[in-house]
matplotlib code that plots the C-alpha trace (Angstrom):
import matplotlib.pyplot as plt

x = [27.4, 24.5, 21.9, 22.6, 19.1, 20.3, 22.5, 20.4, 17.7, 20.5, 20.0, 16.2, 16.2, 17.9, 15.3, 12.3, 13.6, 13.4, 10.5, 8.6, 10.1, 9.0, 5.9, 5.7, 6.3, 3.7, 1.0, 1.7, 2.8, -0.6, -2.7, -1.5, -1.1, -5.2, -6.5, -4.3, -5.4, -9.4, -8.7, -7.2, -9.6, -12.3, -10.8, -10.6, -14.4, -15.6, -12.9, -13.5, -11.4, -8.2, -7.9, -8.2, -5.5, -3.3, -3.8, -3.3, 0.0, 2.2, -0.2, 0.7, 4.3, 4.1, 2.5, 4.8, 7.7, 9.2, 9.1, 13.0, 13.5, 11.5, 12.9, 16.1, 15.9, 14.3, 16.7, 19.6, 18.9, 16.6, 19.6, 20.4, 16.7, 16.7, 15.0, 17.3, 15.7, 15.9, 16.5, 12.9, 11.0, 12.2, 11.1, 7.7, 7.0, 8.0, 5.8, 3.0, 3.1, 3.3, 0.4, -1.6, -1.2, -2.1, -5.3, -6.4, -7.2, -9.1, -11.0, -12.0, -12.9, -15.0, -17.0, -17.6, -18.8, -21.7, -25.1, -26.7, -29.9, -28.4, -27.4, -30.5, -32.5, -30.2, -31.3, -34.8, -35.0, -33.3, -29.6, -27.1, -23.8, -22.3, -24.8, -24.8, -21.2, -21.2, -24.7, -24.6, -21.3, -18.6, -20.0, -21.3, -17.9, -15.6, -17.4, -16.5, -13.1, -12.0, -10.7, -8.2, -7.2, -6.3, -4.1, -2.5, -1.5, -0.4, 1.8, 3.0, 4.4, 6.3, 7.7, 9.2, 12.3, 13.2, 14.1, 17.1, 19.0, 18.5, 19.8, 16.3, 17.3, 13.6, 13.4, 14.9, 18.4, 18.6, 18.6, 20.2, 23.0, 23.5, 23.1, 26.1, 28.2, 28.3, 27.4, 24.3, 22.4, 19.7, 18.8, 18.6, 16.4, 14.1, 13.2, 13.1, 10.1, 8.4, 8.1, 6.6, 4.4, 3.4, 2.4, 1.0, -1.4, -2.5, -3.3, -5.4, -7.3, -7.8, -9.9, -11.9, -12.5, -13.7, -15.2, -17.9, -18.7, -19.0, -21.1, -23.6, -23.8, -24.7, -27.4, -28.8, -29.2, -30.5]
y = [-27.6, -27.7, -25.8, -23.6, -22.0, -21.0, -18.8, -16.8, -16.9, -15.5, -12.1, -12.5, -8.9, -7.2, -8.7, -7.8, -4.6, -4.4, -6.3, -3.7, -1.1, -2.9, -3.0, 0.6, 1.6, -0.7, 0.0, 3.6, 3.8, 1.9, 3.8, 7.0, 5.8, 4.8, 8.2, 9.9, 7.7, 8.1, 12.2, 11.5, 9.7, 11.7, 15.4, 12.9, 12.4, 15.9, 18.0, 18.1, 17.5, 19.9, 18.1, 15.0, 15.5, 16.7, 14.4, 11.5, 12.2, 11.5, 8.7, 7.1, 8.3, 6.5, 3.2, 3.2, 3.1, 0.4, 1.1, 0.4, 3.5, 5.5, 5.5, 5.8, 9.3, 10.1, 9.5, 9.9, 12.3, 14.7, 16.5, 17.5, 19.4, 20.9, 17.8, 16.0, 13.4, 11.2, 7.4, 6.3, 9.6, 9.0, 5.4, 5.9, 9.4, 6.6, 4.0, 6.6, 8.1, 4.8, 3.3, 6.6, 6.4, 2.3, 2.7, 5.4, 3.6, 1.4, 4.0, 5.1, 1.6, 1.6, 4.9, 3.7, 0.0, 2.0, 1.6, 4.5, 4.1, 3.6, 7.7, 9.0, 7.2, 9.0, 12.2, 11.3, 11.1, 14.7, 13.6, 16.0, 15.3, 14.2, 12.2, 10.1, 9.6, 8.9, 7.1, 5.5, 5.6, 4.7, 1.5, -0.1, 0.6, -0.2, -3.4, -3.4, -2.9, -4.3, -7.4, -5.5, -3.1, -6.2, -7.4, -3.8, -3.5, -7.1, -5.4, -3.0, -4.9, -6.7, -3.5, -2.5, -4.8, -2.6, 0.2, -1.6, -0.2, 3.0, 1.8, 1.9, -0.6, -3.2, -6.7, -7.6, -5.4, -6.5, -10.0, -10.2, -8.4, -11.3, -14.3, -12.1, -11.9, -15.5, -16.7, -18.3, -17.7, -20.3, -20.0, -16.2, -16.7, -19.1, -17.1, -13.8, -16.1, -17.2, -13.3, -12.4, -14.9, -14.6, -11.2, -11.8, -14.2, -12.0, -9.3, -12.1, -12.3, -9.1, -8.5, -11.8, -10.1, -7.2, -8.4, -10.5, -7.2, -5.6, -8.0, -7.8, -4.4, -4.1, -6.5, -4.8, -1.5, -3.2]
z = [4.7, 7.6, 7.6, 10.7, 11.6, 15.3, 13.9, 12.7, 15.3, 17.4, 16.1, 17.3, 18.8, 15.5, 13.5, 15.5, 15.7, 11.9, 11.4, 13.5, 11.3, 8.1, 9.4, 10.8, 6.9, 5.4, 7.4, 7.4, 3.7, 3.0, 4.6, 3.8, 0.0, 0.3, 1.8, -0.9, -3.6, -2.5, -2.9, -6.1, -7.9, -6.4, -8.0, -11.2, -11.3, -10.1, -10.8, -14.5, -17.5, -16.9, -13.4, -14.4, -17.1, -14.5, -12.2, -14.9, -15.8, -12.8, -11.9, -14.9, -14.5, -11.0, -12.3, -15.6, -13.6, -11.5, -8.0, -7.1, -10.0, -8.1, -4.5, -6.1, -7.8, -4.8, -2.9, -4.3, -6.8, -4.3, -3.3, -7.4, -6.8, -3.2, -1.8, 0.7, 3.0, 5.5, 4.3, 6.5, 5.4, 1.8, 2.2, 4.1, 0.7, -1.5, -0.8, 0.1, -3.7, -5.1, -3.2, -4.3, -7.8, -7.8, -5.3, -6.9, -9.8, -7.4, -6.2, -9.8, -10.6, -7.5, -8.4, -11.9, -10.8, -8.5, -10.5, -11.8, -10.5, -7.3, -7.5, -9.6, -6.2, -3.9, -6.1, -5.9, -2.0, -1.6, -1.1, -1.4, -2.5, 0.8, 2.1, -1.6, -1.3, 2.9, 2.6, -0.6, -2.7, -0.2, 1.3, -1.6, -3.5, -0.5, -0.5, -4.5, -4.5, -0.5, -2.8, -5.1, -2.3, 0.3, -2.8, -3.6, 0.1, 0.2, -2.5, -1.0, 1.7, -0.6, -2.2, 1.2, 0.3, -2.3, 0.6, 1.1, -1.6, 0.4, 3.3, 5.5, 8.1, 7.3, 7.4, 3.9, 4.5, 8.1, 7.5, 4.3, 6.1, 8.5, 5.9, 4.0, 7.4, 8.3, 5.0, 5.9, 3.1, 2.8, 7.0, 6.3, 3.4, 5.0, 7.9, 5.1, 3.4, 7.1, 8.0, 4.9, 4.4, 8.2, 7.1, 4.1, 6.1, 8.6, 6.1, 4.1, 7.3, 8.2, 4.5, 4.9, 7.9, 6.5, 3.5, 6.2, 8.0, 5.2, 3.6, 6.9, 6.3, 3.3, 3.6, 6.6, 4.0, 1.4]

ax = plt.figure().add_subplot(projection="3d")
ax.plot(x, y, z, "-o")
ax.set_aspect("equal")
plt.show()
């Protein structure tokens, strides 16, 4: 048996066409997951105890829970409760809710890692709340937990493959597909890897990226 790569560079435009959508879900699913996530761990720490029981439970549900369990009773058992969705819209609330419940742990590990004398100073030069968290709190733990959260959405690129089982036409079910069809499993599988990986890459990049500029700037406010 040769290995038979052409054949499945031959569905270049398919593939694009789904890597774009992979990609459309991740980044959205990511970021949408990180500015839900930053609201949750922030009514955790100021919301007081009965809302951050609340809000415990289904993140723990959500992080106790594989993610292919998840996007299935979503899916397919929405319609038992009213909720009937779309296979992308499931896919893109799916990955959102996940990514919430895992960053905002992140976030809480990011308020808790501040120093305290960094806030009793903001106190003692008249901040109020906002200003310590836009002046003080958010750069300091950005720069804290950029390092985690580059390797959480790194994750959830990887958890986009799992849409396949609903059918959302991404990277993983696209070319799967094709390696089934002609039975060209390994060349299918190899340029599965090379995608991801390219990704993966780039994403690396991006927070070494922003770990430097970060890093400038929070010398400069030092």
């Amino acid at each position: 048996m040769s290995f038979d790569l052409d054949l499945v560079l031959s569905f270049g435009p398919q593939i694009l066409t789904a890597l774009a959508i992979t990609i459309a879900l991740w980044v959205a699913g990511s970021g949408l997951g990180l500015v839900l996530g930053f609201f949750i761990a922030v009514a955790r720490r100021y919301g007081g105890k009965p809302v951050d029981t609340l809000l415990m439970l289904p993140v723990e549900l959500i992080r106790g829970t594989p993610f292919l369990v998840q996007i299935f009773l979503l899916y397919y058992g929405g319609p038992y409760v009213g909720l009937s969705l779309d296979k992308t819209v499931a896919g893109l609330l799916g990955l959102t809710v996940y990514g919430a419940a895992y960053y905002s742990e992140l976030w809480r590990a990011g308020f808790d890692a501040i120093p305290k004398g960094h806030l009793e100073a903001a106190d003692c030069v008249g901040l109020d709340r906002s200003q310590t968290m836009r002046r003080i709190i958010l750069p300091e733990m950005t720069m804290l937990v950029l390092p985690s959260m580059v390797n959480m959405t790194i994750l959830m690129l990887k958890e986009t493959a799992i849409l396949s089982i609903i059918s959302v036409p991404e990277l993983t079910l696209v070319v799967s597909a094709i390696g089934t069809e002609y039975y060209a499993f390994v060349e299918s599988f190899t340029i599965l890897a090379l995608l991801y990986w390219g990704l993966v890459e780039l994403c690396g990049a991006a927070g070494r990226h922003a770990e430097r500029r970060l890093s400038k700037y929070r010398f400069s406010v030092s």
